[in-house]
C-alpha positions in Angstrom: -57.4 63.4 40.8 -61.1 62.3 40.2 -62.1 59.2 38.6 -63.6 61.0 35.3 -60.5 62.4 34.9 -58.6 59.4 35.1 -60.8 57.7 32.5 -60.3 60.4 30.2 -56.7 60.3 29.7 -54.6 58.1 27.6 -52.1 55.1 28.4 -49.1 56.9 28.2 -50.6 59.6 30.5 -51.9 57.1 32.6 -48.3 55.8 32.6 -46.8 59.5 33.4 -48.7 59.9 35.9 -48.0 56.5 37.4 -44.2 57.2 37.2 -44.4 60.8 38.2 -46.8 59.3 41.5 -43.9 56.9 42.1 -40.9 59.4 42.5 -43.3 61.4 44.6 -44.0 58.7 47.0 -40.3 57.7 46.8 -38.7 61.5 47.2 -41.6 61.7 50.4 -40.5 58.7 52.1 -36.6 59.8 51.8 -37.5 63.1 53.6 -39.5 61.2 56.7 -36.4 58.7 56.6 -34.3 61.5 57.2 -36.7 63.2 59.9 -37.0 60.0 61.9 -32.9 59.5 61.6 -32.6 63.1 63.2 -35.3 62.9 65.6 -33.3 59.3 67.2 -30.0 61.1 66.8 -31.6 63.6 69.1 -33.3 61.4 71.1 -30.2 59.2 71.9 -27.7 62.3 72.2 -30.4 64.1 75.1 -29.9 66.9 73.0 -31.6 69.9 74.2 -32.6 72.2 71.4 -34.0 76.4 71.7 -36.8 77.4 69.8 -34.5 79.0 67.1 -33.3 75.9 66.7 -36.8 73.7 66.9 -37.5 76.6 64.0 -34.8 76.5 62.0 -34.9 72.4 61.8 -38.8 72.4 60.9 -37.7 75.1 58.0 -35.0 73.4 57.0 -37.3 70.3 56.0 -39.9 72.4 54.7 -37.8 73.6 52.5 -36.7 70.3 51.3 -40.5 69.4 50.7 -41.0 72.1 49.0 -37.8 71.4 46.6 -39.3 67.9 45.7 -42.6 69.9 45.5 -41.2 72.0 42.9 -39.5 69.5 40.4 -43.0 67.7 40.2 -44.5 70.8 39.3 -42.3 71.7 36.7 -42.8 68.1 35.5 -46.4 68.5 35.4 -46.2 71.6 33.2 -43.3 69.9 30.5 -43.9 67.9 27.5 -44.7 64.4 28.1 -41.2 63.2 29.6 -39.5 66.3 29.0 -36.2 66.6 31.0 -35.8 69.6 33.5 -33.4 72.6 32.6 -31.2 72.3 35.3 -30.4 76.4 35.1 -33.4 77.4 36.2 -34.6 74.7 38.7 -31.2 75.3 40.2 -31.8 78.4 40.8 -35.1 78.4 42.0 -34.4 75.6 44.5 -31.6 78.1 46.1 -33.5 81.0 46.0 -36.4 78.8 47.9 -34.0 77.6 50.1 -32.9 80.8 51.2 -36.2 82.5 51.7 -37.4 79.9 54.3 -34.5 79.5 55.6 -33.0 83.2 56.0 -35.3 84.6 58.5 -33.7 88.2 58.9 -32.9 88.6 55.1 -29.2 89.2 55.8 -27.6 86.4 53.3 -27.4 88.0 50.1 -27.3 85.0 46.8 -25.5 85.5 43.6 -26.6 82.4 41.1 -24.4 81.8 37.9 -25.9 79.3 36.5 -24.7 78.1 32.7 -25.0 74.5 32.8 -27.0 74.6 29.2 -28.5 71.6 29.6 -31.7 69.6 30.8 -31.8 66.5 33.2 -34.1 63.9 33.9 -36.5 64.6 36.8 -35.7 61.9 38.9 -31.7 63.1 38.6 -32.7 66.9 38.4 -34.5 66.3 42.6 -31.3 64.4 43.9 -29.5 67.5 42.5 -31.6 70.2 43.8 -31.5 68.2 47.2 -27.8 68.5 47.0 -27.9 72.2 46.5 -30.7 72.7 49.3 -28.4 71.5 51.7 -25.4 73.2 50.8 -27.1 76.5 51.4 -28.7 75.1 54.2 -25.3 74.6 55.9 -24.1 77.6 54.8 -26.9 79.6 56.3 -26.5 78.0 59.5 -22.8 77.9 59.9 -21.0 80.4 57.3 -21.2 83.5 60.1 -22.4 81.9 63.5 -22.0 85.9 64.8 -25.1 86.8 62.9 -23.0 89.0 60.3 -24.3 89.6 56.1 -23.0 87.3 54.4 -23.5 86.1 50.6 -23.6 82.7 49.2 -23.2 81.6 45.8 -24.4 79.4 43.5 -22.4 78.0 39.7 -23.3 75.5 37.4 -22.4 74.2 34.2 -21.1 71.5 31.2 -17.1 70.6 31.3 -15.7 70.4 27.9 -15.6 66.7 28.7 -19.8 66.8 29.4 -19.7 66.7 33.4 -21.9 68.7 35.0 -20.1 71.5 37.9 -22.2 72.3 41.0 -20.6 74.9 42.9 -21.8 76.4 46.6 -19.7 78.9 48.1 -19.9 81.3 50.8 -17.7 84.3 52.7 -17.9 82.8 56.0 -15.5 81.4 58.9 -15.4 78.2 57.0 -15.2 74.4 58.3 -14.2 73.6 61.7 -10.5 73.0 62.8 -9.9 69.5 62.6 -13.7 68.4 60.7 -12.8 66.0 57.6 -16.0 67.4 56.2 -15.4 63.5 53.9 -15.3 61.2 57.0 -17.4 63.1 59.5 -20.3 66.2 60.1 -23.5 65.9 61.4 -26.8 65.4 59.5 -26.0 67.8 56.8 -22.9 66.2 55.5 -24.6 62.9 55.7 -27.5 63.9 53.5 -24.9 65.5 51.1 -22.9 62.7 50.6 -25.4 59.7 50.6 -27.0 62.2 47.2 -23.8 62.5 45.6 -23.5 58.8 46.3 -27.1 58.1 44.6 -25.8 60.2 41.3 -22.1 58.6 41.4 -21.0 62.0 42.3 -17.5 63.2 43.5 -17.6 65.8 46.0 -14.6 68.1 46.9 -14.4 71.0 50.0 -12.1 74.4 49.7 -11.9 75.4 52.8 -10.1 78.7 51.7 -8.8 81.8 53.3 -12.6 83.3 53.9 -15.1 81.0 53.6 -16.2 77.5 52.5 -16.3 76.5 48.6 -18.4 73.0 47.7 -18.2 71.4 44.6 -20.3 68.8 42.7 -18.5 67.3 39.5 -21.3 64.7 38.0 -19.3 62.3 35.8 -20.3 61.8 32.0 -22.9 59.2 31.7 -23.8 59.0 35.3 -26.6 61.6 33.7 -28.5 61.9 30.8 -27.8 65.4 29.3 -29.5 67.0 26.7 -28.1 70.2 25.8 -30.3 73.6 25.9 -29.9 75.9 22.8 
């Protein structure tokens, strides 16, 4: 942003766009954290990785940059302060997600999102993080024989005013023996410190076919507002 227009806006824009700066720099720094955790969990672990797999990883946190890049520039285009509607960013964020991630088109996504309600910004990135990284995982684990697949996405208000984050998807489902709650690799990790960060539950249905991942966010761990 140039100087002139700097001088020509007003203190509380000038304090918007000192805010919005911050939980840039701050979102930012929490994706390198993550990159430099990976790259010395690699490191230590001699892990040798293909190309696919050098891809896939360099997607997967371009999508992430590009979920935090989104959130800002729906905040740039609300009224001053506005909270996010968390129907359509969640959506978006999974569609995203699944078009850098998907590289053959083969995952089909069904979003049925009815949350009615908007979110603070700050809250509304942790919670499309969370939802990046379920259909991360499920594109990279749901069919490991390289099979269609579909994944789904549901949100919405509890009568008691939680908010419901659901990920599912019609694959082979969690590993014998993984407490997906004490264990996983970086995935799971990210997953839970998030729901950590919003005072989130998170619960795993590892059913007949396929993997079901819910987020219930508690009553006043959020700011609602509700979307007519």
């Amino acid at each position: 942003m140039s100087l002139e227009l700097v001088r020509t806006l007003e203190a509380p824009e000038l304090d918007l766009l000192a805010e919005s700066n911050h939980r840039i720099a701050n979102h930012l720094a929490m994706i390198a954290g993550l990159m430099r955790s990976q790259g010395a969990r690699i490191f230590e672990k001699q892990q040798t990785m293909t190309v696919h797999e050098v891809r896939l990883t360099l997607e997967e946190y371009a999508a992430r940059l590009e979920t935090v890049g989104k959130v800002h520039r729906m905040l740039s285009h609300s009224d001053e302060g506005a909270p996010i509607e968390l129907d359509a960013y969640l959506g978006g964020v999974a569609e995203r997600m699944l078009s850098s991630l998907s590289f053959t088109g083969e995952i089909e996504l069904s979003c049925e999102l009815r949350s009615g309600c908007a979110v603070p910004s700050e809250k509304a990135t942790t919670l499309g993080l969370l939802v990046g990284e379920f259909v991360t995982n499920a594109v990279k684990y749901a069919h490991p024989a390289g099979v269609a697949g579909r994944i789904s996405v549901a949100a919405s208000m509890t009568r008691d005013g939680s908010i419901s984050i659901n990920v599912s998807d019609d694959g082979v489902g969690l590993p014998e023996g993984l407490d997906p709650l004490d264990g996983g690799g970086m995935g799971l990790r990210i997953i839970k410190g998030l729901a950590a960060k919003l005072g989130a539950t998170i619960s795993f249905d590892n059913h007949g076919l396929g993997l079901s991942c819910t987020v219930l966010v508690p009553r006043g761990k959020v700011e609602l507002r509700a979307v007519s």
